[in-house]
FIZADREN-675889 format. One record per atom (N, C-alpha, C, O, CB): residue in three letters; x, y, z. Coordinates in steps of 0.2 Angstrom, whole numbers, padded with zeros to 4 digits, always signed. Each point is the difference from the previous one (the first is absolute). Glycine has a CB too. Example, Ala and Ser with C-alpha at 12.3 -4.5 7.8 and 13.67 -1.06 7.14 Angstrom:
REM FIZADREN-675889
ALA+0066-0028+0039/ALA-0004+0006+0000/ALA+0004+0006+0000/ALA+0005-0001+0003/ALA-0014-0005+0003/SER+0007+0011-0010/SER+0004+0006+0001/SER-0004+0005+0003/SER+0003+0006+0001/SER+0003-0009-0011/
***
This chain:
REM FIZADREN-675889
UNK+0004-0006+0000/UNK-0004+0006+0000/UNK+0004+0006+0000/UNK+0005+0000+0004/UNK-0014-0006+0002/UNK+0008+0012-0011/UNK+0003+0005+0001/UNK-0003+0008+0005/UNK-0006-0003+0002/UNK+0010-0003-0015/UNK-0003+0010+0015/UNK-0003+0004+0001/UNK+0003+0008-0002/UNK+0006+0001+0001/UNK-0011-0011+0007/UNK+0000+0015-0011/UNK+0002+0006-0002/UNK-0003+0005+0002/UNK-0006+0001-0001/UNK+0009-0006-0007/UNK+0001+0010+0012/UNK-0003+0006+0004/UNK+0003+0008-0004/UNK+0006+0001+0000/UNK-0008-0010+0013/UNK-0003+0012-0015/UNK+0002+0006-0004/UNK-0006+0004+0006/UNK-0006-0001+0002/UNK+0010-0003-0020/UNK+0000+0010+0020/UNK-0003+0005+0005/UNK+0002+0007-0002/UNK+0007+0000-0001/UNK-0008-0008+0012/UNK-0003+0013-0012/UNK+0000+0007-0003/UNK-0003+0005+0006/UNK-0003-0004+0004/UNK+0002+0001-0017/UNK+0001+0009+0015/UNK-0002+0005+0001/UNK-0004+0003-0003/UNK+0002+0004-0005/UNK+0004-0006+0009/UNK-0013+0003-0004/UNK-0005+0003-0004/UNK-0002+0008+0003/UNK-0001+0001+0006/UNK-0002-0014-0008/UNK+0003+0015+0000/UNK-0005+0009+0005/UNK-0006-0001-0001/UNK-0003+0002-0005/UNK+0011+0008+0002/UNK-0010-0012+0005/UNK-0009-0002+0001/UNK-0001-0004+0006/UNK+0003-0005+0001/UNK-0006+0004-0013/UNK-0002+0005+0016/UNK-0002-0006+0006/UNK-0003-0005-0003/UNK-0003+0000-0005/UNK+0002+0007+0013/UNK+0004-0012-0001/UNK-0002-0008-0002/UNK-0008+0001-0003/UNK-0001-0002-0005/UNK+0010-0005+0016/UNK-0014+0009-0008/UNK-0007+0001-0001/UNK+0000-0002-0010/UNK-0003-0004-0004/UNK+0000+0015+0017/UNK+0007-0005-0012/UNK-0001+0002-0010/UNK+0002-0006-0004/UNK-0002-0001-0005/UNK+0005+0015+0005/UNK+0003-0017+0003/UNK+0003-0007-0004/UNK-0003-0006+0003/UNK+0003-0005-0001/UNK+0008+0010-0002/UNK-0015-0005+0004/UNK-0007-0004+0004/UNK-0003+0000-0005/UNK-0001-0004-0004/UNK-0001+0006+0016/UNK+0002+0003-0013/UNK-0010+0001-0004/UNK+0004-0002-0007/UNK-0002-0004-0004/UNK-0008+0018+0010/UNK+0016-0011-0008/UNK+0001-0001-0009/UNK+0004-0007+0000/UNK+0000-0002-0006/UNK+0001+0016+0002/UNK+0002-0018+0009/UNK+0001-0006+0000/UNK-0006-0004-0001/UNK+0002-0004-0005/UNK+0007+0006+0012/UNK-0014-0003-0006/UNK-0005-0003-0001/UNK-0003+0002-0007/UNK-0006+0002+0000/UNK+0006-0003+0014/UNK+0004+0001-0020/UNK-0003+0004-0004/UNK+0003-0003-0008/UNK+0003+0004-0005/UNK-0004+0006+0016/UNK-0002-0016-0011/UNK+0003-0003-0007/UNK+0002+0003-0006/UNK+0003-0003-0004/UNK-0010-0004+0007/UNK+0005+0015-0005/UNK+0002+0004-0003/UNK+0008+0003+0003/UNK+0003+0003-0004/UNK-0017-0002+0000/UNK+0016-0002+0010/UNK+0006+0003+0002/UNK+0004-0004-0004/UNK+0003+0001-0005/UNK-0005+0004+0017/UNK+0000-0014-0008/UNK+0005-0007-0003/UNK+0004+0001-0008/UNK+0005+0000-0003/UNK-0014-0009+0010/UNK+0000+0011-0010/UNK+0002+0001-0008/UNK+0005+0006-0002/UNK+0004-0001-0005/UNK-0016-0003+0002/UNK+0012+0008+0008/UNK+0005+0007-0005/UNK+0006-0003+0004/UNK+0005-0001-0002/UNK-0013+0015-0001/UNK+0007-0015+0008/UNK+0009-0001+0004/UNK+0005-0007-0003/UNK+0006+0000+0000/UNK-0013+0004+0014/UNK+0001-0009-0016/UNK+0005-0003-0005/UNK+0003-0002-0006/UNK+0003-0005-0002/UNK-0005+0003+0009/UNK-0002+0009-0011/UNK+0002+0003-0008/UNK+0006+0002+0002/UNK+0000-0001+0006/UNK-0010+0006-0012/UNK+0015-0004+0004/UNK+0000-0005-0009/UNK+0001-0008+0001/UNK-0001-0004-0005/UNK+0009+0015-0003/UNK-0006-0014+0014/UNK+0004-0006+0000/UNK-0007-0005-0001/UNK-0002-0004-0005/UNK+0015+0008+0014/UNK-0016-0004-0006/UNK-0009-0004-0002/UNK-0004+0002+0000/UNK-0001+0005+0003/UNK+0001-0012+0000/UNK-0005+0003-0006/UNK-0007+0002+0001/UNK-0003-0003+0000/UNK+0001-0004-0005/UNK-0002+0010+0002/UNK-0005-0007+0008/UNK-0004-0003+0003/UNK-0007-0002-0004/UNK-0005+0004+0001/UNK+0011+0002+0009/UNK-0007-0010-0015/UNK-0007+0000-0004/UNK-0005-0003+0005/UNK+0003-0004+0004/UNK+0003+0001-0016/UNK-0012+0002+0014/UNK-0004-0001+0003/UNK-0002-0005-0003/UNK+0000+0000-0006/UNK-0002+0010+0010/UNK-0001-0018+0001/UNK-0002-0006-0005/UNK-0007+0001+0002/UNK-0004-0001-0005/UNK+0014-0008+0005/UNK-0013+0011+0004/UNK-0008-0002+0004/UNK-0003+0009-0002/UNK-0002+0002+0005/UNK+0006-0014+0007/UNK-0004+0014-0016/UNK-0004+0007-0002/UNK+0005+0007+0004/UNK+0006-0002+0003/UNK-0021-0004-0002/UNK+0014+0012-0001/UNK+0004+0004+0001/UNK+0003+0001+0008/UNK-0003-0002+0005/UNK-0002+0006-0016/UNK+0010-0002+0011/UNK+0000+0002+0006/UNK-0005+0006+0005/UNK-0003+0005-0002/UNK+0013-0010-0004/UNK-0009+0002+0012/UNK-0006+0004+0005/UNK+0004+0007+0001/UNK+0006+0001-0002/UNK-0011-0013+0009/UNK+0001+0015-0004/UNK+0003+0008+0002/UNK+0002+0000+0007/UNK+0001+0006+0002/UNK-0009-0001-0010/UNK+0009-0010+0011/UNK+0004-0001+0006/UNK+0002-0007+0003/UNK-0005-0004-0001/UNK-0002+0013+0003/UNK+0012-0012+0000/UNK+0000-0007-0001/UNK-0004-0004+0006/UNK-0001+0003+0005/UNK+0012+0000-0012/UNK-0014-0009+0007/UNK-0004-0003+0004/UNK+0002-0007+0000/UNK+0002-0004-0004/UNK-0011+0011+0001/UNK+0009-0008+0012/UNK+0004-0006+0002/UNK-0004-0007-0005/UNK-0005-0004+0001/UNK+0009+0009+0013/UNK+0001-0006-0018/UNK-0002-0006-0006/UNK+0005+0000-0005/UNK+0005+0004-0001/UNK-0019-0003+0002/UNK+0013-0007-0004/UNK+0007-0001-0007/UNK-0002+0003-0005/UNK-0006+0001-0001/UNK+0010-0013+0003/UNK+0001+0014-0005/UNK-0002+0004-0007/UNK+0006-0005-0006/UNK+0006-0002+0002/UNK-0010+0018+0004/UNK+0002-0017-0011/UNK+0004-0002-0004/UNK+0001+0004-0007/UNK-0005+0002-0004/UNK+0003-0011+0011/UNK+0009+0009-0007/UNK+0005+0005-0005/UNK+0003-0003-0005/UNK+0003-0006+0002/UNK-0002+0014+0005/UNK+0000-0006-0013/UNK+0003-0003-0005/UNK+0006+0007+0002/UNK-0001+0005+0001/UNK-0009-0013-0011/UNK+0017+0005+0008/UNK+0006+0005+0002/UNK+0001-0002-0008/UNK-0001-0004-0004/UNK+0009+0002+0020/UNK-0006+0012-0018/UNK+0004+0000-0006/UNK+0007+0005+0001/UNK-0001+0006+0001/UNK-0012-0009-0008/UNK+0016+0001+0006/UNK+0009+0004+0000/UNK-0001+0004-0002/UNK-0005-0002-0004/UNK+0013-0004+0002/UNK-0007+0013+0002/UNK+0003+0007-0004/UNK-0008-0001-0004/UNK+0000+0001-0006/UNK+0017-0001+0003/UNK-0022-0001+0006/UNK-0007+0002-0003/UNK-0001-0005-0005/UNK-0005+0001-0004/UNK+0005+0012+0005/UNK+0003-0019-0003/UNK+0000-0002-0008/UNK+0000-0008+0001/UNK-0004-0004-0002/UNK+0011+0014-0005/UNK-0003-0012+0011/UNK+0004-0007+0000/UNK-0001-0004+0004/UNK+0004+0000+0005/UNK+0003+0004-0008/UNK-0014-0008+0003/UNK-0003-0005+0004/UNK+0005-0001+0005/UNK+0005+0001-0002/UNK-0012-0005-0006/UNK+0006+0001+0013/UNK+0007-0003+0007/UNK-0005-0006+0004/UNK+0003-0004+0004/UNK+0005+0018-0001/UNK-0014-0014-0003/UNK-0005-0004+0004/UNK-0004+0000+0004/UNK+0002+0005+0002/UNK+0002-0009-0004/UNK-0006+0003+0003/UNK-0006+0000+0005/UNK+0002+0002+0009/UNK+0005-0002+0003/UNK-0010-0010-0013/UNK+0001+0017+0013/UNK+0002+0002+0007/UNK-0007-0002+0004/UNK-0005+0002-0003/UNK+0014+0007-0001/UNK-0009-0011+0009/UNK-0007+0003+0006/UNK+0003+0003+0005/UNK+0005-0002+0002/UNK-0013-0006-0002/UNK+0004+0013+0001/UNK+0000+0003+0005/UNK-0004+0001+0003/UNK-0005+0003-0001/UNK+0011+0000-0002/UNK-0003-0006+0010/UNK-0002-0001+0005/UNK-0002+0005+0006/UNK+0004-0001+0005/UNK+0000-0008-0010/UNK-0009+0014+0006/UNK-0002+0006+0002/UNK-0001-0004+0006/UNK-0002-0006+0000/UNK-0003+0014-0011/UNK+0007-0005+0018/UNK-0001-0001+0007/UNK-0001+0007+0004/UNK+0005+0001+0004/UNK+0001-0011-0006/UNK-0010+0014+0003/UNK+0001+0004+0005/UNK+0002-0005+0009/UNK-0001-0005+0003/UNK-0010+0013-0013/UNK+0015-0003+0010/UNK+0004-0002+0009/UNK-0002+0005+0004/UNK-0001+0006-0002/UNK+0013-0010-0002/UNK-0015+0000+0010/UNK-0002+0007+0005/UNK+0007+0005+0002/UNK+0006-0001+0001/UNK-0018-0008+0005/UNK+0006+0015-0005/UNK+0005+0006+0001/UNK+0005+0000+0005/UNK+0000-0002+0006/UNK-0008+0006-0008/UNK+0013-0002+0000/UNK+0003-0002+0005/UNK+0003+0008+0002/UNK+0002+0004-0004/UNK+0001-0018-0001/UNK-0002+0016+0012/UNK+0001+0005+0006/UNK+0006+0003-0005/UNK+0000+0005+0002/UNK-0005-0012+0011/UNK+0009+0006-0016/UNK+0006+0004-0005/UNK-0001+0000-0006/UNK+0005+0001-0003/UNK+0002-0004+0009/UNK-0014+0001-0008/UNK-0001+0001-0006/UNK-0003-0003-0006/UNK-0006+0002+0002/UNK+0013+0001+0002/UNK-0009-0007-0009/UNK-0001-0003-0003/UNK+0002-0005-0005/UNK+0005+0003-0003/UNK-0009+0004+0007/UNK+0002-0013-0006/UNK+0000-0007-0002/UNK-0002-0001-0006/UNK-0006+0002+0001/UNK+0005-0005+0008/UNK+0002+0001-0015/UNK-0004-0003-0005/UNK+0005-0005-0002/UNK+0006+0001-0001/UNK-0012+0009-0003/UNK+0002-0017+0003/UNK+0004-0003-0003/UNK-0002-0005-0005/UNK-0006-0003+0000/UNK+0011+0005+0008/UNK+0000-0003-0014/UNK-0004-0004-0008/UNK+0005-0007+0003/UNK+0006+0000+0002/UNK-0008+0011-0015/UNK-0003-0015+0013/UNK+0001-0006+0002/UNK+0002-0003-0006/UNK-0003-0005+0000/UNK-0004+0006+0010/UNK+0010-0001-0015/UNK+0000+0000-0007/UNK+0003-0006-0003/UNK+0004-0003+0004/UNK-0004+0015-0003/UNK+0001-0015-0009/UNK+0004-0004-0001/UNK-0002-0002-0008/UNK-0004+0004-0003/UNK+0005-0007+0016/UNK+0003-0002-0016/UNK-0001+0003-0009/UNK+0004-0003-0002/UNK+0006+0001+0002/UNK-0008+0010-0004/UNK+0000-0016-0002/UNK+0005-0004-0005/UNK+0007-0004+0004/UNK-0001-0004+0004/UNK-0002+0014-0015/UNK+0009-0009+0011/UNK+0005-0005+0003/UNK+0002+0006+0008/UNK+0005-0001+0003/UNK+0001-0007-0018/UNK-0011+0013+0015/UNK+0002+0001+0007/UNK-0006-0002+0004/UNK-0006+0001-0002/UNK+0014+0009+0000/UNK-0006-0012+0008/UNK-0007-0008+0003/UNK+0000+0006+0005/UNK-0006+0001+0001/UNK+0009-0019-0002/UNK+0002+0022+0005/UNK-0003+0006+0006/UNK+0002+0006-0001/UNK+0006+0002-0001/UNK-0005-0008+0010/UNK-0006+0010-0010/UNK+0002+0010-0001/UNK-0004+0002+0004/UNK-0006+0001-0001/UNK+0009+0002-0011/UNK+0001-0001+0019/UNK-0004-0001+0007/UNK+0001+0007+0001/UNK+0004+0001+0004/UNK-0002-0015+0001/UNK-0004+0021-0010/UNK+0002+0008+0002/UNK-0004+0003+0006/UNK-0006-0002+0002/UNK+0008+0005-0015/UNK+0000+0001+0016/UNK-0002+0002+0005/UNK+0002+0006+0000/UNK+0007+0001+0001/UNK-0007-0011+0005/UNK-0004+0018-0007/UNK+0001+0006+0000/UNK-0001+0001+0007/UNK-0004-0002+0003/UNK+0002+0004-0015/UNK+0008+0004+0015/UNK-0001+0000+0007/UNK-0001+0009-0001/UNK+0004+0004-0003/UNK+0005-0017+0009/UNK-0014+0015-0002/UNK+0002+0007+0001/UNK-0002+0003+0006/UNK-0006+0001+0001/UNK+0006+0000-0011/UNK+0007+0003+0014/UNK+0000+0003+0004/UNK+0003+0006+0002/UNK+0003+0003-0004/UNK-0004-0011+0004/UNK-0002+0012+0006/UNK+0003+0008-0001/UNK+0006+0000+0000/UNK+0003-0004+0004/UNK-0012+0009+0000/UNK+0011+0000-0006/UNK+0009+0001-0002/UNK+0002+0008+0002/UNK+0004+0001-0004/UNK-0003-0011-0008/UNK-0002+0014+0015/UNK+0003+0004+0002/UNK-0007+0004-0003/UNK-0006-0001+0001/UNK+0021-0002+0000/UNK-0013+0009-0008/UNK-0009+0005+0000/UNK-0004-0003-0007/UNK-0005+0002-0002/UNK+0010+0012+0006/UNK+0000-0022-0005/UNK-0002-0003-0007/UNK-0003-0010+0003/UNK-0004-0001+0004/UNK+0015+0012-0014/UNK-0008-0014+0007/UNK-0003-0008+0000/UNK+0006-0002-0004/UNK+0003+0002-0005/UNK-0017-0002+0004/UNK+0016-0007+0007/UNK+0004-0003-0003/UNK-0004-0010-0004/UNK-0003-0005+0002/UNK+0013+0015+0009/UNK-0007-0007-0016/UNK-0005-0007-0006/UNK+0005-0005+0000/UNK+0006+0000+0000/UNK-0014+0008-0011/UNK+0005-0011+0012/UNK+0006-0007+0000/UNK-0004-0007-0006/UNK-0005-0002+0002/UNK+0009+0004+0015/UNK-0002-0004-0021/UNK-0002-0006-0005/UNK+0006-0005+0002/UNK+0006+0000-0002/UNK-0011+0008-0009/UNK+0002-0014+0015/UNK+0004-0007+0003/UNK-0005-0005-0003/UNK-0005-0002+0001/UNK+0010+0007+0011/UNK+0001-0008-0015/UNK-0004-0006-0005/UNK+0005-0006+0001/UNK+0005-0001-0003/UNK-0011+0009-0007/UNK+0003-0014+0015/UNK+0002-0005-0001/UNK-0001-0004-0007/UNK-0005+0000-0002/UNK+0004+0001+0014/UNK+0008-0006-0016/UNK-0001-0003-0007/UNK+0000-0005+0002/UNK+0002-0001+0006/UNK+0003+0007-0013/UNK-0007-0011+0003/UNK+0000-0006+0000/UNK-0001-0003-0008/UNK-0006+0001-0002/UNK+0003+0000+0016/UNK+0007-0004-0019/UNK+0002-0002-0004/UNK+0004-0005-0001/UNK+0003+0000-0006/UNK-0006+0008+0005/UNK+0004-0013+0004/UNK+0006-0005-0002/UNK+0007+0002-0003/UNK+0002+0005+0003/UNK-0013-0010-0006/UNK+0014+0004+0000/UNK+0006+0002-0002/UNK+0000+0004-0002/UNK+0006+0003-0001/UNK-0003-0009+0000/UNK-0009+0011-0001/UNK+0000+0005-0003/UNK-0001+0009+0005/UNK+0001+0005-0002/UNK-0006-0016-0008/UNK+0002+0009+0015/UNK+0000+0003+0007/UNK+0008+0006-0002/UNK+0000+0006-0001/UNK-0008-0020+0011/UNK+0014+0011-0009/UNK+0005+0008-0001/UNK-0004+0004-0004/UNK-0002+0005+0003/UNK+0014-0010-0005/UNK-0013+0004-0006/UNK-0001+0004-0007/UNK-0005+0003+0003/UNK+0000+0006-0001/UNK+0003-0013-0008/UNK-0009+0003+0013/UNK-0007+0003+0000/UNK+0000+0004+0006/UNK-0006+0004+0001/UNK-0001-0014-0007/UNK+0015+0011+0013/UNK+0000+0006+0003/UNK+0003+0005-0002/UNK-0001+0006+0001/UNK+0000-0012+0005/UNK+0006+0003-0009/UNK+0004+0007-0005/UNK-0007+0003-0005/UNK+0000+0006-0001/UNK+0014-0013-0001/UNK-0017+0004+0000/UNK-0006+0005-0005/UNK-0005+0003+0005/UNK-0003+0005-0001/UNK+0002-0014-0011/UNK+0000+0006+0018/UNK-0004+0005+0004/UNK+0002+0006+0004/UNK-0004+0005+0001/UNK+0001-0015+0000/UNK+0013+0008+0001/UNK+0003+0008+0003/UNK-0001+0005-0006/UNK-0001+0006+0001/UNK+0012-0010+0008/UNK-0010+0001-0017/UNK-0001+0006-0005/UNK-0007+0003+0001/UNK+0000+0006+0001/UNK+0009-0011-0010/UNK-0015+0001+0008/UNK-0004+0002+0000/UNK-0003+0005+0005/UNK+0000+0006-0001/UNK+0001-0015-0005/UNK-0002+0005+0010/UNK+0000+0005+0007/UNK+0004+0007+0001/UNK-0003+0005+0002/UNK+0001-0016+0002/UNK+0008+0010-0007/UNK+0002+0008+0001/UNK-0002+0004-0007/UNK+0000+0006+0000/UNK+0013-0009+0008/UNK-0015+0000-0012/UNK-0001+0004-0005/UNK-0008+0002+0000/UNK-0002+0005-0004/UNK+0012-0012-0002/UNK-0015+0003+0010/UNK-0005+0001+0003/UNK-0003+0006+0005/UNK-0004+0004+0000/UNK+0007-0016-0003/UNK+0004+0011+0008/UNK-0001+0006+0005/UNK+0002+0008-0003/UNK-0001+0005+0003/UNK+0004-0016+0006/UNK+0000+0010-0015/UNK+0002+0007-0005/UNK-0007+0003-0003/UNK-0002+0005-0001/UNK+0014-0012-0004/UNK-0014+0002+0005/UNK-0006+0003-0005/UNK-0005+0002+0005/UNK-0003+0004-0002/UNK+0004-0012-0010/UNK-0002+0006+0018/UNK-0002+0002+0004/UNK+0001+0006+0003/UNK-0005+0004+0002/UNK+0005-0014-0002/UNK+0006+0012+0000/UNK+0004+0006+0001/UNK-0005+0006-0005/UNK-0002+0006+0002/UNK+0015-0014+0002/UNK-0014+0004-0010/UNK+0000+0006-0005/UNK-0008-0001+0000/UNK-0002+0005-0002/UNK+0014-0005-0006/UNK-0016-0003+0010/UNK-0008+0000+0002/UNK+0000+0005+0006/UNK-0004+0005-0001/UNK+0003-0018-0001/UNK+0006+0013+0007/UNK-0002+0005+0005/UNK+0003+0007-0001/UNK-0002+0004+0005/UNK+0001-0013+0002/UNK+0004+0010-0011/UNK+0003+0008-0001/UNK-0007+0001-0006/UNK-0004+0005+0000/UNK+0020-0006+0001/UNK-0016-0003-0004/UNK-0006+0002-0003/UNK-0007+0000+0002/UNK-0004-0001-0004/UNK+0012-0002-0001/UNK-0008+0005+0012/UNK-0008-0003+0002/UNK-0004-0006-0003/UNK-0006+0001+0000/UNK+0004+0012+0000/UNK+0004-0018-0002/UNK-0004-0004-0004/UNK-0004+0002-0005/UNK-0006-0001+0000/UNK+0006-0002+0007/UNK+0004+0007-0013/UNK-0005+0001-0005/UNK-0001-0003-0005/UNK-0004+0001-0004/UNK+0004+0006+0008/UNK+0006-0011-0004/UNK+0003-0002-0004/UNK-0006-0007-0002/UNK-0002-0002-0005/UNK+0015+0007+0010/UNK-0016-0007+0002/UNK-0005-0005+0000/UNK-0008+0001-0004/UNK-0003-0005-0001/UNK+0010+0004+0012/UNK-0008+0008-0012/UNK-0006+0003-0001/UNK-0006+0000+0002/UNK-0005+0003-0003/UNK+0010-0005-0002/
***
């Protein structure tokens, strides 16, 4: 089993990255350009709801990669902050166990994306594509919040 933890500083209280974590439109812009999330079961909801969703993953918007679920868990509140976790998994990775953590961090939120892998021999490759993703994730994030979200519409 691998595990991968990428944590940023955000300027937004925890409240505001609550409400836009919970928000299948954030997932979709935060992991342009590297995937995109096709919807198998009708579109996506306008907030996410504790239940599986399944996604077809395509590379760089074009290039099929296979099949994902995600596995939506709301975690009770917790006294430092908030829980979400995609209990997730897809083709030759059998655990994508992410867990977004967020807490207050001085006048902003500290976001944390901690994802246990599990892949067979393939588990190195599939942590190494998770520290890129994830930091490349928490960028776009960055540029979500300078941007008020408008980026989202």
């Amino acid at each position: 089993m691998g595990l991968v933890t990428v944590s940023s500083h955000f300027a937004l209280p925890p409240e505001k990255v609550w409400e836009q974590v919970q928000r299948p439109a954030v997932l979709l812009y935060a992991a342009k350009p590297i995937l995109t999330f096709v919807p198998r079961d009708g579109d996506w909801p306008e907030q996410w709801e504790h239940r599986e969703y399944r996604a077809q993953l395509r590379a760089f918007g074009v290039l099929p990669v296979g099949e994902q679920v995600i596995g939506i868990e709301y975690q009770p509140e917790q006294p430092s902050g908030y829980r979400l976790r995609d209990n997730g998994r897809g083709g030759a990775i059998s655990k994508w166990d992410h867990m977004m953590v967020i807490e207050p961090e001085g006048d902003g939120t500290r976001y944390t994306d901690r994802v246990e892998i599990e892949a067979g021999l393939l588990t190195p490759l599939a942590c190494a594509f998770a520290r890129f993703f994830y930091t490349q994730r928490q960028k776009r994030w960055q540029k979500l919040i300078a941007n008020d979200f408008r980026q989202l519409g």
